[in-house]
Biopython code that builds the backbone (N, CA, C, O; Angstrom):
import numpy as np
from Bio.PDB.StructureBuilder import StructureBuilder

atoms = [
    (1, "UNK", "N", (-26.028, -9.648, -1.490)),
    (1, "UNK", "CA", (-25.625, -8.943, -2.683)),
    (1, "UNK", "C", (-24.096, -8.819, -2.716)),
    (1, "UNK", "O", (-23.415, -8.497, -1.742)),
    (2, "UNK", "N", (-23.533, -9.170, -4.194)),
    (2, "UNK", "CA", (-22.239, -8.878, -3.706)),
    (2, "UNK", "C", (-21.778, -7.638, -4.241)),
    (2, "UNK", "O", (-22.364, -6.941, -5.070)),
    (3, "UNK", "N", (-20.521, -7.392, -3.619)),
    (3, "UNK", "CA", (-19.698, -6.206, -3.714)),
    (3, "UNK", "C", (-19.445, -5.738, -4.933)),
    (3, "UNK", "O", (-19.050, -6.604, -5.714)),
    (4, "UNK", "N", (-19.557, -4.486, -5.428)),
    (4, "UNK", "CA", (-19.313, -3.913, -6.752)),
    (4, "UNK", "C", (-18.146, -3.604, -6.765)),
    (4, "UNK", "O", (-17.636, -3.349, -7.856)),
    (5, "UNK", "N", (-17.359, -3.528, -5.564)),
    (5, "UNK", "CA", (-15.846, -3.148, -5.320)),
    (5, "UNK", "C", (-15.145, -4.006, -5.846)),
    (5, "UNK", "O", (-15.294, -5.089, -5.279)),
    (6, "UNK", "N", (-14.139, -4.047, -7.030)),
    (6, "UNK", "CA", (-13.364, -5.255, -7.087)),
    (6, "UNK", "C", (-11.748, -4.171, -6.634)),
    (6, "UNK", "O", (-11.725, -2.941, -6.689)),
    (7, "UNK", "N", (-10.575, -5.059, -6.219)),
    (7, "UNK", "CA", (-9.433, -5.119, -5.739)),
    (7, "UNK", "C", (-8.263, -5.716, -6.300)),
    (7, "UNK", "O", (-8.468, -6.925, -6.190)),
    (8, "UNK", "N", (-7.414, -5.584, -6.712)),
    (8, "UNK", "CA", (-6.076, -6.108, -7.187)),
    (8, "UNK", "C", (-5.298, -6.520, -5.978)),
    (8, "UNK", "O", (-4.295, -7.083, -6.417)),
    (9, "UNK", "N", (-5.281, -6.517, -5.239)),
    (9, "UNK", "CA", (-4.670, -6.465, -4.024)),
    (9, "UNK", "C", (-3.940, -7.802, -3.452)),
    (9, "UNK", "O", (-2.955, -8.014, -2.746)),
    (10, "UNK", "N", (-4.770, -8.476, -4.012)),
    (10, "UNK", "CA", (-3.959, -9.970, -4.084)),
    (10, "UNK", "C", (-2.505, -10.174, -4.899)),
    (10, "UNK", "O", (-1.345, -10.420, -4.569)),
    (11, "UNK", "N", (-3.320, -9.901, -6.311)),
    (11, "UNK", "CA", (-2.077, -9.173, -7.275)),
    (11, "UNK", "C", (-0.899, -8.595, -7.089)),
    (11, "UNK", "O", (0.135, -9.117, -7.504)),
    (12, "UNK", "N", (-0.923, -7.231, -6.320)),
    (12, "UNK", "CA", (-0.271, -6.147, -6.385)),
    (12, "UNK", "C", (0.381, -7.034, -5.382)),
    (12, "UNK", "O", (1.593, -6.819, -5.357)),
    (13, "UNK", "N", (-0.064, -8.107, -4.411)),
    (13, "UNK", "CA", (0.759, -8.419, -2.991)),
    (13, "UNK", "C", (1.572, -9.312, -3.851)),
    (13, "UNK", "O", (2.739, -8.985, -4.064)),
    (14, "UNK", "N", (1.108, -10.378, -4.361)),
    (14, "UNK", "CA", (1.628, -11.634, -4.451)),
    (14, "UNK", "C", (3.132, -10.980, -5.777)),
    (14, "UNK", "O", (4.233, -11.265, -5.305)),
    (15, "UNK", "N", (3.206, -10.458, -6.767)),
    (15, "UNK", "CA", (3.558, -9.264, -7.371)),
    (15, "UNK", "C", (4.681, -9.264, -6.416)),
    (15, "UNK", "O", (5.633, -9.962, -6.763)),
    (16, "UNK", "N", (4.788, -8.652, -5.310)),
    (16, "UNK", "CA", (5.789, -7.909, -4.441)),
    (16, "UNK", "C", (6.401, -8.933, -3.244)),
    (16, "UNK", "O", (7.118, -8.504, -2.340)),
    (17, "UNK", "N", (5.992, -10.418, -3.381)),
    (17, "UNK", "CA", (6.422, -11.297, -2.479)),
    (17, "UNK", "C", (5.815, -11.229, -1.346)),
    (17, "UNK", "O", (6.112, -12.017, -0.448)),
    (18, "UNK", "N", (5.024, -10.442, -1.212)),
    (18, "UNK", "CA", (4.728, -10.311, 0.546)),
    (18, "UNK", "C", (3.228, -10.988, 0.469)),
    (18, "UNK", "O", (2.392, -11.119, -0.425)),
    (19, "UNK", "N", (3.328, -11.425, 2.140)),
    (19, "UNK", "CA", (2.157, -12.212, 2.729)),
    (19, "UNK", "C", (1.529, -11.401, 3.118)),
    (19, "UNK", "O", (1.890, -10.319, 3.581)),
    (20, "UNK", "N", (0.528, -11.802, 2.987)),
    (20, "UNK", "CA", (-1.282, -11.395, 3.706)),
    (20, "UNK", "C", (-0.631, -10.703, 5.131)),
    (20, "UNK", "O", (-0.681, -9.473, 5.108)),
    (21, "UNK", "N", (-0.168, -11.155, 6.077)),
    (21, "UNK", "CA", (0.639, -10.849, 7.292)),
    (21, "UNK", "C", (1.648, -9.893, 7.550)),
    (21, "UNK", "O", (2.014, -9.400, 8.617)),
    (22, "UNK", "N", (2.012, -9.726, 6.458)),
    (22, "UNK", "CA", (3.166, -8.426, 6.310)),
    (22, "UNK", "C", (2.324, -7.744, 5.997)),
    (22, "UNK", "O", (1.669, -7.348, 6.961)),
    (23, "UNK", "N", (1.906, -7.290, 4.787)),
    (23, "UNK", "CA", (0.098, -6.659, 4.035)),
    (23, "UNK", "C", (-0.067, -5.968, 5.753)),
    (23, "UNK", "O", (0.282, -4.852, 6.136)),
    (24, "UNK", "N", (-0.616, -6.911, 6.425)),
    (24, "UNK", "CA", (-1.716, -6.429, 7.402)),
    (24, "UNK", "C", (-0.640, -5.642, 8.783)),
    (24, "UNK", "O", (-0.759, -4.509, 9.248)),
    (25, "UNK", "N", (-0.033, -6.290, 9.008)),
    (25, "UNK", "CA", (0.923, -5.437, 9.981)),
    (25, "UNK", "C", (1.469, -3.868, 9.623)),
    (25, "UNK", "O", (1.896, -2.993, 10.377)),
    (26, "UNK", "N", (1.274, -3.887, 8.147)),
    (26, "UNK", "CA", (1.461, -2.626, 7.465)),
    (26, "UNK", "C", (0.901, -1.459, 7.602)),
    (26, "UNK", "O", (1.204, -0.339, 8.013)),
    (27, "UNK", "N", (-0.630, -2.394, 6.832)),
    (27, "UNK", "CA", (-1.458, -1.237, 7.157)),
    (27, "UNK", "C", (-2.391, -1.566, 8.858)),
    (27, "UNK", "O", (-3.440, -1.027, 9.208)),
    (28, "UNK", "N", (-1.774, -2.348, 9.450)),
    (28, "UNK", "CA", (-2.075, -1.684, 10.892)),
    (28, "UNK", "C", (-3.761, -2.481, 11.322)),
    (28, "UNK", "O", (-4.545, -1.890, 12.064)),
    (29, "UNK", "N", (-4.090, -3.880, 10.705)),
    (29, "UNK", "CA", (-5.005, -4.226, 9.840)),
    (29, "UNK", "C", (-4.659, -5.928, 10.892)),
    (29, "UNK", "O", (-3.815, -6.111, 11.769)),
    (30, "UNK", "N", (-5.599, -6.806, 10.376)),
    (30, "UNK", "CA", (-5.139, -8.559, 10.804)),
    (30, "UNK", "C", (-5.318, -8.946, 9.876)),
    (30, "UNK", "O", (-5.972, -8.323, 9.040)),
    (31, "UNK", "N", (-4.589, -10.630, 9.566)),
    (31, "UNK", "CA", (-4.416, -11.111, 8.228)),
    (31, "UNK", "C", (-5.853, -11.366, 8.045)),
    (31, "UNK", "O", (-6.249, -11.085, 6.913)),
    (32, "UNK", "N", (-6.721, -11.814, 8.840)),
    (32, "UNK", "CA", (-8.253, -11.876, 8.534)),
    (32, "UNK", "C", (-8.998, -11.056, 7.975)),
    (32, "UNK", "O", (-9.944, -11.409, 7.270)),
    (33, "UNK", "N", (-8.659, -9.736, 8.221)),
    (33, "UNK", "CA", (-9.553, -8.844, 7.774)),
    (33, "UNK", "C", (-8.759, -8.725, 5.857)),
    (33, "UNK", "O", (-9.454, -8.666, 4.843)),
    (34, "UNK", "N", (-7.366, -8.722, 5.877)),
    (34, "UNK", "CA", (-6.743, -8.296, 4.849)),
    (34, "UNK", "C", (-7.619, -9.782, 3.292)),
    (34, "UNK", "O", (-8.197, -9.629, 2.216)),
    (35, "UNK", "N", (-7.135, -11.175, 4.242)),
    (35, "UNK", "CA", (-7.973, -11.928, 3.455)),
    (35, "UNK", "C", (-9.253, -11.683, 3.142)),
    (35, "UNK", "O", (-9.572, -11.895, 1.972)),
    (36, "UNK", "N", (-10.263, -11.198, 4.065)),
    (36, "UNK", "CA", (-11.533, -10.247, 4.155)),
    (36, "UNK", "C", (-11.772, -9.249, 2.685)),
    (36, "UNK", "O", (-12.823, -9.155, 2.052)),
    (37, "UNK", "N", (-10.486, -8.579, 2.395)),
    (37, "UNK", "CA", (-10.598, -7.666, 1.832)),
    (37, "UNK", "C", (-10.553, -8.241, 0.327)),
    (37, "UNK", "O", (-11.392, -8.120, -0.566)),
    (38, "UNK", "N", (-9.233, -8.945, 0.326)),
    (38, "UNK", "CA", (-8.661, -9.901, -0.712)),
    (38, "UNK", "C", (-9.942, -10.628, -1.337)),
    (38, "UNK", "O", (-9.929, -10.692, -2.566)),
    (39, "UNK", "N", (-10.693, -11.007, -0.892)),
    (39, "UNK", "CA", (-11.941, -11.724, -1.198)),
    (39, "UNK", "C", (-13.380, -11.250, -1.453)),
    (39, "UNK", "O", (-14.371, -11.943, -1.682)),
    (40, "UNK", "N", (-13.255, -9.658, -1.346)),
    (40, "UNK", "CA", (-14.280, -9.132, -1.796)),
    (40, "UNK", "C", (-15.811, -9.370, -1.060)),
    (40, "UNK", "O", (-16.921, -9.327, -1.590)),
    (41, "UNK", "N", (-15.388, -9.677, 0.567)),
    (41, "UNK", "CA", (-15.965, -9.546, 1.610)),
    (41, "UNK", "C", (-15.835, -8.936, 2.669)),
    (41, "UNK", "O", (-15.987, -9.464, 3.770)),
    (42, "UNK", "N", (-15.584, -7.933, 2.512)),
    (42, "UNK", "CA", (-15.006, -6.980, 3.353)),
    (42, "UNK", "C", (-14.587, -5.921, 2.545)),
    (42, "UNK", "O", (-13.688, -6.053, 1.714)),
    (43, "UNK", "N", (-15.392, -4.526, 2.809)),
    (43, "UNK", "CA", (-15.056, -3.154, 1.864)),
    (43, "UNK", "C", (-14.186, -2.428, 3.337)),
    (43, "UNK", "O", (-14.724, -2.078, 4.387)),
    (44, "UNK", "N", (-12.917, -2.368, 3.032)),
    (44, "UNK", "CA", (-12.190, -1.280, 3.810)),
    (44, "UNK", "C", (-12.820, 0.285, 4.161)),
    (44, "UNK", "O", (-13.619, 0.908, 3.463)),
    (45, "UNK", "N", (-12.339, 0.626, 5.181)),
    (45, "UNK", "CA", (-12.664, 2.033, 5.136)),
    (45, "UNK", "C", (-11.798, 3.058, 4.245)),
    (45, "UNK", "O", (-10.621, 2.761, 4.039)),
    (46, "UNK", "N", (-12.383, 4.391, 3.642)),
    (46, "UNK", "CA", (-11.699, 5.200, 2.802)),
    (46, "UNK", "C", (-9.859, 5.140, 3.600)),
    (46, "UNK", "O", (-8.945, 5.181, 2.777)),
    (47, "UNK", "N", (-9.551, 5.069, 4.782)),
    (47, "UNK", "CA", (-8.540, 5.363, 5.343)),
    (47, "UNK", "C", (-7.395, 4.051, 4.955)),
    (47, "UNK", "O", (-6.217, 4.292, 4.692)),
    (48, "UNK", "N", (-8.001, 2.597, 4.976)),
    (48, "UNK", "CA", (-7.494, 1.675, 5.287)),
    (48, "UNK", "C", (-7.462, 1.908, 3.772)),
    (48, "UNK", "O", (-6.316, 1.851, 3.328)),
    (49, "UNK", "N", (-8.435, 2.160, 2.837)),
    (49, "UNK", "CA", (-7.667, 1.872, 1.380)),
    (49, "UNK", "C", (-6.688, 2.892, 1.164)),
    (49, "UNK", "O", (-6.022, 2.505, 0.203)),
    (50, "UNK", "N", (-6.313, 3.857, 1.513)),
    (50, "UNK", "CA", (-5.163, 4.336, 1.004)),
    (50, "UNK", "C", (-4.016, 4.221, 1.614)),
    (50, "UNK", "O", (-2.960, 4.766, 1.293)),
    (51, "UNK", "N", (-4.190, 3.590, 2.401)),
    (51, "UNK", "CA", (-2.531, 2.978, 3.606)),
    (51, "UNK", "C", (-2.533, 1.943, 2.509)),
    (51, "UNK", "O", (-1.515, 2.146, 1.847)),
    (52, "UNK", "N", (-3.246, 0.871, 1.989)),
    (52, "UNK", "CA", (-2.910, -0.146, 0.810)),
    (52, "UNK", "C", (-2.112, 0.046, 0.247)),
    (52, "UNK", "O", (-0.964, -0.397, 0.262)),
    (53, "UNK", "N", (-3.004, 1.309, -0.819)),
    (53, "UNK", "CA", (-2.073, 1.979, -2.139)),
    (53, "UNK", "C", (-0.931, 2.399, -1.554)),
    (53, "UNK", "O", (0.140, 1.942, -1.954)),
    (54, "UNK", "N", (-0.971, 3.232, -0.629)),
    (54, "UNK", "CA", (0.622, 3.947, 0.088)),
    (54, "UNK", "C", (1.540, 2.522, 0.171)),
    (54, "UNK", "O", (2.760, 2.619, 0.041)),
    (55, "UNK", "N", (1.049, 1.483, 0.345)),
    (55, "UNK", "CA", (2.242, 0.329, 1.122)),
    (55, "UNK", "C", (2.721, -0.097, -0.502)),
    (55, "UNK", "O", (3.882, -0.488, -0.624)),
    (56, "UNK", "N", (1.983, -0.038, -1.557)),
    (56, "UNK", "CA", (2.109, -0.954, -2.602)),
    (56, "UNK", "C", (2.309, 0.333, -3.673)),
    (56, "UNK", "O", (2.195, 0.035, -4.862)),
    (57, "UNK", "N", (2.598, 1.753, -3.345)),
    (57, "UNK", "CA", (3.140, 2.748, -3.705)),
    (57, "UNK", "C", (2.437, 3.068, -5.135)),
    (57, "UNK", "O", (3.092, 3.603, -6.029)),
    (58, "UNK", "N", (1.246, 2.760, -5.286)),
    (58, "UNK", "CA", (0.099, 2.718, -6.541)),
    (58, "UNK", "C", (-1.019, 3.731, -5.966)),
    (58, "UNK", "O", (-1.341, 3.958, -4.800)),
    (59, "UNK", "N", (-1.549, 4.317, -7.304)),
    (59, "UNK", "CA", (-2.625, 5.056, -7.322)),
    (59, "UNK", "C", (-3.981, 4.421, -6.514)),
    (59, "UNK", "O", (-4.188, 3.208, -6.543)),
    (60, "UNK", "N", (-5.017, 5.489, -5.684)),
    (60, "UNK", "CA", (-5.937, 4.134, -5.074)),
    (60, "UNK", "C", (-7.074, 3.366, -6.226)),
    (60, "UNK", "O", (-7.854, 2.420, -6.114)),
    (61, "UNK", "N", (-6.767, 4.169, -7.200)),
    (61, "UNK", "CA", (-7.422, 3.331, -8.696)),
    (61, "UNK", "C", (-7.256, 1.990, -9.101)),
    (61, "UNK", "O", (-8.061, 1.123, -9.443)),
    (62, "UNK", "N", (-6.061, 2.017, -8.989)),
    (62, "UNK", "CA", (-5.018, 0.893, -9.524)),
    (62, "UNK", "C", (-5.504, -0.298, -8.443)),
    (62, "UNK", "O", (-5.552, -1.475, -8.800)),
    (63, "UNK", "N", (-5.887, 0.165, -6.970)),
    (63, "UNK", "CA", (-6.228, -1.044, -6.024)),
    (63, "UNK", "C", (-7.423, -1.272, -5.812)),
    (63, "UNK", "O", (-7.730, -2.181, -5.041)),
    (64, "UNK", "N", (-8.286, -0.582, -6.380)),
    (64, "UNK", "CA", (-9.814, -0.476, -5.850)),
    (64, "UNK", "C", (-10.503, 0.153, -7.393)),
    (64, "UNK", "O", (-10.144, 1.128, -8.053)),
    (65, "UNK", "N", (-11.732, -0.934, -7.663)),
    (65, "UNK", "CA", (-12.241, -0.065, -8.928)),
    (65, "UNK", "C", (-13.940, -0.397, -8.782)),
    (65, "UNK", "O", (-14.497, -1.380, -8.296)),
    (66, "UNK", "N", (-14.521, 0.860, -9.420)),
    (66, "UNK", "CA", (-16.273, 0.345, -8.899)),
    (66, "UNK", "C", (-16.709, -0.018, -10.072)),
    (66, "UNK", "O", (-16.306, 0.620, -11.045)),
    (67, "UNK", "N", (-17.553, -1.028, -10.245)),
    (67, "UNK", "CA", (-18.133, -1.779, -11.001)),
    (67, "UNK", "C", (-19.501, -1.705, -11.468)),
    (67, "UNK", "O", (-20.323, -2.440, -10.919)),
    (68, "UNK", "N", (-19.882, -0.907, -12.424)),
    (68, "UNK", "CA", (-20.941, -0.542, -12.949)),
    (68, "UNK", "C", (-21.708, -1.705, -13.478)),
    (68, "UNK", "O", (-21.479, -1.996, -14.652)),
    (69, "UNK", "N", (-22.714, -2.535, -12.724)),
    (69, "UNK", "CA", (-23.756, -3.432, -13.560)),
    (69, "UNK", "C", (-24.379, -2.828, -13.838)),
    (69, "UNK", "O", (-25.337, -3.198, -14.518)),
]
sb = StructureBuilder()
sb.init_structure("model")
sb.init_model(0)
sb.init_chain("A")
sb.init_seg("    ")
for serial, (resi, resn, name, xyz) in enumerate(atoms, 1):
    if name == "N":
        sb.init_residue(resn, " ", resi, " ")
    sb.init_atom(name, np.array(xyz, "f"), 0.0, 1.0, " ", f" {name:<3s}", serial, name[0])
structure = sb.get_structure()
């Protein structure tokens, strides 16, 4: 089943010049898991999504939205 979580996060990165690798050293994270996330295979924990928003200085709305089918 897939994820109802969708993410900007690719966006908001690519947006700000920075790599998947900077992203992840940030939030304290590996570029695997961050691509993980980026791809909507991998749901972060409540903690790891708001170190996101904190790095990319956005609401955690703006990076994470739930998807009502």
């Amino acid at each position: 089943m897939k994820s109802r979580i969708r993410n900007t996060i690719r966006e908001l990165r690519t947006d700000r010049g920075m790599t998947q690798q900077e992203l992840a050293d940030r939030i304290e994270m590996t570029r695997q898991t961050v691509n993980a996330i980026e791809g909507d295979k991998y749901s972060p924990s409540l903690e790891v999504a708001f170190r996101i928003a904190l790095v990319f200085g956005v609401p955690l709305e703006q990076v994470f939205q739930y998807r009502r089918d």
